[in-house]
C-alpha positions, 0 to 999 in steps of 0.5 A: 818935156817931150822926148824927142824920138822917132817914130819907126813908122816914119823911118821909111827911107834907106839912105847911106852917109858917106865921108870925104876920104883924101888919098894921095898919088902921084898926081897930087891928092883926091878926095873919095866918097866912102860910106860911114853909115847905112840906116833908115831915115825920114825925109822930109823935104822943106821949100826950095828956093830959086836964087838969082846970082851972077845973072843965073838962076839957081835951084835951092833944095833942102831937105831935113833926114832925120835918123837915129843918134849917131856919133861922129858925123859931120857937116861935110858928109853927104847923104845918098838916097833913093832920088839923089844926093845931099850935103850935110850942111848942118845938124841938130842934135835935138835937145842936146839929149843924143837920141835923134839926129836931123841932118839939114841937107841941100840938094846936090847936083842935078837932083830933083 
């Protein structure tokens, strides 16, 4: 079995996950972005996809951020890096042994 770590070479982007915050006023409630955690991380960009639904074309583009284990983070973060945003949509925790995490992202936004 090979231990699923990460080469440091690799970790070649500085990338910030940030969490959803909810506050409350008196307008009603709103949800902020804030940061959870900063690290290194390599990312590694998989094919997009172009889909057609409701009669408009959308672009698809996911990527994979791998970093370092991590407790507590969870698909309805994002992840800022140097050429955009991404959302956590979900995560592998790689051979259930809690020393890489790949967070598989989809572009947000106008990113690209």
């Amino acid at each position: 079995m090979n231990w699923p770590g990460l080469n440091p070479g690799e970790l070649r982007e500085r990338v910030t996950i940030t969490r959803p915050v909810v506050t409350a006023d008196i307008s009603g409630q709103t949800v902020t972005m804030t940061t959870f955690l900063a690290t290194w991380a390599r990312i590694t960009s998989t094919q997009g996809k172009d889909r057609i639904a409701a009669g408009q074309t959308t672009a698809r583009l996911p990527i994979q951020v791998a970093i370092h284990w991590q407790v507590g983070i969870l698909p309805n973060m994002q992840v800022v890096a140097r050429h955009g945003t991404y959302v956590v949509e979900s995560i592998e925790n790689l051979q259930e042994m809690d020393v890489t995490l790949v967070l598989n992202c989809v572009a947000l936004g106008l990113n690209g």
